[in-house]
N, C-alpha and C positions, 0 to 999 in steps of 0.2 A: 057514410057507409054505403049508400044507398048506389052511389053516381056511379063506380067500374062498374061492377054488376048488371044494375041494369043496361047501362051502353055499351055492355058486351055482349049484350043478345041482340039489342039494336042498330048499331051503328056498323054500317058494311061502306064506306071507303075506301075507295081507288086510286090508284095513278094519275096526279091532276096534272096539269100542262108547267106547272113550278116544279111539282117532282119530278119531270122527264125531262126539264129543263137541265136539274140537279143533277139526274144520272147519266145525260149527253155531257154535261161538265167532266163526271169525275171520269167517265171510261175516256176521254180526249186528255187529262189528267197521266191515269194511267199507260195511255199508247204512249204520248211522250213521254212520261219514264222509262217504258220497257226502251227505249229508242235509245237513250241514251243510258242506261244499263247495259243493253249490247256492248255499247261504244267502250264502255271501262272494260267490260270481260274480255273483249280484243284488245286490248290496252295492256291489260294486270297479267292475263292468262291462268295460272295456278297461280302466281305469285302472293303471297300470305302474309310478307315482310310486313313489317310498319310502314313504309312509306303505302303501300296498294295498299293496307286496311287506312289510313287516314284521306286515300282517295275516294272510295268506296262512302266513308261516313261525311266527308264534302260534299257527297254527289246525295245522298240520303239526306241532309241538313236542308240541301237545295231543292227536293222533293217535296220535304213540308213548309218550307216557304213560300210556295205558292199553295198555301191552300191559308185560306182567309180563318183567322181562330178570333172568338171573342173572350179575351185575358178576366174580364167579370163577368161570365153569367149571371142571370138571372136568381133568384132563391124559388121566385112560380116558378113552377112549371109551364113551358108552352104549349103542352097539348095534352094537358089534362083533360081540359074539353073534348077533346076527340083523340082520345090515348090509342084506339084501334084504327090500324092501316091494316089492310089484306097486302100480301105479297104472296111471290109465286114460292118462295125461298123465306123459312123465317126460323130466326135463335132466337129460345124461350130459357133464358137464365132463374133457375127456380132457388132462391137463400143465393139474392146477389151479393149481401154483405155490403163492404164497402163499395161495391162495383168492379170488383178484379176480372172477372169473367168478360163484363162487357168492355171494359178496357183491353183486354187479350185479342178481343173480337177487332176492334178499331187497329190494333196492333199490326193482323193477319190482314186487314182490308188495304190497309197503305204500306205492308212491305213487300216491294214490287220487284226491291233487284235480290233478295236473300233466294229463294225460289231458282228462279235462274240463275246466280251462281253458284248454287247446291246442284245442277244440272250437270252444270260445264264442269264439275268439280267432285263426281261423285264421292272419290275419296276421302275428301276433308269432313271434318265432323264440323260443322255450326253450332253445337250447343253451348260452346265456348265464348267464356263472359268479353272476350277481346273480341269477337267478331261483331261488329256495327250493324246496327238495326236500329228502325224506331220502335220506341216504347213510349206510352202515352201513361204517365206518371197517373193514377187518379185522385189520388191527395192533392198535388199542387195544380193538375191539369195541366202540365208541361210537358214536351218530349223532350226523353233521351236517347243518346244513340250508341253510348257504348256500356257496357257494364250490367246490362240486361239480359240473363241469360235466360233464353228462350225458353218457357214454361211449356209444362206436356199439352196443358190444353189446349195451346196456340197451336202447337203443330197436328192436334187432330182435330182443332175445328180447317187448318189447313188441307190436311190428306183428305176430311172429308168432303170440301169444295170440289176438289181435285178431281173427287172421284164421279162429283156431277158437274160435268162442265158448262151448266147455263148458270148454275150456281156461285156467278161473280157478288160479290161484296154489297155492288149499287144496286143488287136488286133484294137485297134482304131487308125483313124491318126487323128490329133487335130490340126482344120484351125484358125488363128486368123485374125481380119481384123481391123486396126487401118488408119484413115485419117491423125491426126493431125501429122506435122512433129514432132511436138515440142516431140512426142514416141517413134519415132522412131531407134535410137540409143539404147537404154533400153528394147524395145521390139525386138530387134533383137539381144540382150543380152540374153534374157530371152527365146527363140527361140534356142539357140546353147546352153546354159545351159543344155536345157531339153535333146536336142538330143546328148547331150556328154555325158549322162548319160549312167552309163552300171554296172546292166543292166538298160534299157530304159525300164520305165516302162508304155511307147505307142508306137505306130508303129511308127508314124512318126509324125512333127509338123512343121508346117511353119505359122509364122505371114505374113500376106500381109502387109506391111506397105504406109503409104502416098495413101492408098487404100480404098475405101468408097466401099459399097452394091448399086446397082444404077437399075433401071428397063431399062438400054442400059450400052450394053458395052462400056467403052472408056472413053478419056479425061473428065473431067468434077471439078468443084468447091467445096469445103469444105470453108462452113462459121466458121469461128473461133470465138471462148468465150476465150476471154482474163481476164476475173473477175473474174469467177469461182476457185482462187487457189485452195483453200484448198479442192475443189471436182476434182483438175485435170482436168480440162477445161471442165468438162461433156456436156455441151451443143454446143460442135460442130457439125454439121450438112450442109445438103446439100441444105438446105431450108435457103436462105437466110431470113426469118421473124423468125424464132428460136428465140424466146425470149434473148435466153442469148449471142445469136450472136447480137443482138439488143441494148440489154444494153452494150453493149463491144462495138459496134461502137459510142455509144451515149455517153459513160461517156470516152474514150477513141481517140477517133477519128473523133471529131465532126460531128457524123452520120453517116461516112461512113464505111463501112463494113470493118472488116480483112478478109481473105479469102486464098487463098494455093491453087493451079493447083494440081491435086492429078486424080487417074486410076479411073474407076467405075467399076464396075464387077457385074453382075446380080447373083442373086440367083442363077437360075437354071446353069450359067453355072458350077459356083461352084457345085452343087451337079451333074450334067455330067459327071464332072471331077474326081472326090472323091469315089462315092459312086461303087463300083466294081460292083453290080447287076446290072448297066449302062453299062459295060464295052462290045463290041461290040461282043464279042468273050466269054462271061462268060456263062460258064456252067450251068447246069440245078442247080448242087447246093451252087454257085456262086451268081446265083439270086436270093436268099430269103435267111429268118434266118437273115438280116441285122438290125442295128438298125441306122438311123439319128435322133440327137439331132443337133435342131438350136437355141443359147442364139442369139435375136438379141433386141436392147438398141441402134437405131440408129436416137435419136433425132425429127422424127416426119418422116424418111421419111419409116417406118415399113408400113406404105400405099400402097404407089406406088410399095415397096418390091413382098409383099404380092400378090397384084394384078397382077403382071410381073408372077410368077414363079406358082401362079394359073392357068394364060393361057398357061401357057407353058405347062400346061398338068403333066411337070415329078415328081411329089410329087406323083400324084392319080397314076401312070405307079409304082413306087416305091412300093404303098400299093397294087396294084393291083399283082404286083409279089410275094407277101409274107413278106414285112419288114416292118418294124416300122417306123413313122417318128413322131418327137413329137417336137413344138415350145414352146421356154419359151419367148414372149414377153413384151415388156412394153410397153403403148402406152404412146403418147405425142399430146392429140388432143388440150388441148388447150394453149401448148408451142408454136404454131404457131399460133402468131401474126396477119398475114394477112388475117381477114376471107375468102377473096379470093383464097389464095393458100390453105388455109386449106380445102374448100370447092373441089377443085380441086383435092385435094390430097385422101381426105375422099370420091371423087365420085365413085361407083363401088367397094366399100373395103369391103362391107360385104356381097353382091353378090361373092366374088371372096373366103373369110374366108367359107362359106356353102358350095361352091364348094368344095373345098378338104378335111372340115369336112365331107362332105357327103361320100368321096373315103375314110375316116379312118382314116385324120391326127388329132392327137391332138395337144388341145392347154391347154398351163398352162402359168397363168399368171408373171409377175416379179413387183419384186419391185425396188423402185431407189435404196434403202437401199443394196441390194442384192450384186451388184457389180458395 
């Protein structure tokens, strides 16, 4: 319990001569693919036929070819030991679940020619399950490249890159944070998949696993959804009234709760830790130019989240230094059950949301559909 926690206030990590090694790879990666992406878009033109979309996913196939994948991950994790990297640019995935979020992320990092030919092509809609792209399966850890239609999140963790242009791929490190044991194995699969990548096309990745977002650090509960299969137990949460922890003790366990001992970890200490413009010794240009993205889907308690890492002051200290910081959440006000907790939870939440809207942060909303 003890070990994120405390090496979250600890451990401040930089850019070693292997990591810059890694992100001279993957942007020499990417110029040669914009390069020859060009080459097809003067090639195909508009052309949309069959014959130019099985050009286009040849030329995509050949893309992730040259990037070196290991078929068995590990079950350790590799950087448990040192889970925190500072970057200038970082996505903080909060109830990664199976890791759909961070799979989306890897998605948007290696697809190089979609972008430019939605340029040259204003017209055409890409959301269309026939238009070729890679997709990084996270169940099997394979890519696909056709039959993948492009999810909302990808395209606005894309618009949001877009809209800070230092804010390339190689220079992100990408947090995930999953409660439920029952991920954990797969999620720390899917964690050394990404970082055995080369090149790695993010600075760095670590899933926190058996790890909830909590307004105090430390030990603390994850109520568990045992019914939910087929959505991968979506509604666990640290509110024991969560509806679907509710019906999963009700139709399972005659009333009483499942439930799992799991870490808590505050927001803010997370971005302390992460965001380099924090970093106690970080230079004048160091401090600004950064971008945080936070996806958080953590069951009802985006409340108490929310309201913790608004008094902590460091979101408005972030915008105040020059960076971006932008939330995609979903709410769940009336998944919790208890009008009392829910009351508790919702007291102070949108005094604390005006506060740091007021210092610059945005918010964009999520859907359950999303991830």
């Amino acid at each position: 319990m003890e070990s994120y926690v405390s090496r979250a206030t600890s451990t401040d990590m930089v850019y070693g001569s292997l990591s810059g090694e890694r992100r001279r790879s993957m942007m020499e990666w990417r110029d040669s693919s914009k390069n020859k992406c060009n080459e097809l878009i003067e090639t195909i033109g508009k052309n949309v036929d069959g014959a130019a979309m099985d050009q286009k996913e040849s030329l995509e196939r050949s893309f992730v070819s040259k990037i070196s994948l290991n078929a068995q991950p590990s079950k350790i994790s590799g950087s448990k030991e040192n889970p925190y990297q500072r970057c200038r640019n970082v996505f903080i995935d909060l109830g990664s679940n199976i890791g759909d979020s961070v799979g989306y992320f890897i998605d948007n990092a290696i697809d190089v020619c979609s972008p430019m030919w939605a340029a040259a092509n204003p017209e055409t809609k890409l959301g269309v399950r026939w238009f070729p792209r890679p997709h990084l399966n996270v169940t099997s850890l394979e890519f696909s490249h056709r039959g993948s239609k492009a999810n909302p999140l990808f395209g606005l963790l894309q618009q949001q890159m877009k809209e800070s242009p230092s804010a390339t791929s190689e220079s992100f490190c990408v947090y995930g944070m999953e409660g439920n044991p029952t991920f954990t194995e797969r999620l720390t699969k899917l964690e050394n998949f990404i970082n055995d990548m080369n090149p790695r096309p993010i600075q760095h990745v670590h899933i926190f696993t058996e790890s909830v977002v909590t307004a105090t650090d430390g030990p603390t509960k994850l109520y568990l959804d045992k019914t939910s299969v087929e959505q991968n137990f979506w509604g666990s949460s640290i509110l024991s009234s969560q509806q679907d922890a509710v019906k999963s003790a009700n139709e399972l366990n005659n009333g009483n709760t499942f439930s799992a001992d799991v870490t808590g970890i505050k927001l803010s200490t997370m971005v302390q830790s992460t965001m380099m413009a924090l970093k106690a010794d970080a230079t004048k240009e160091e401090q600004s130019g950064g971008l945080l993205i936070v996806k958080m889907d953590v069951e009802g308690a985006e409340y108490q989240v929310l309201k913790e890492v608004a008094a902590s002051d460091i979101l408005c200290k972030l915008t105040s230094l020059g960076n971006r910081v932008v939330f995609v959440v979903e709410y769940h006000n009336m998944s919790i059950t208890d009008p009392a907790e829910r009351r508790r939870e919702k007291d102070g939440f949108q005094d604390a949301v005006k506060k740091i809207e007021a210092c610059g942060v945005e918010f964009k909303s999520l859907s359950a559909s999303w991830a």
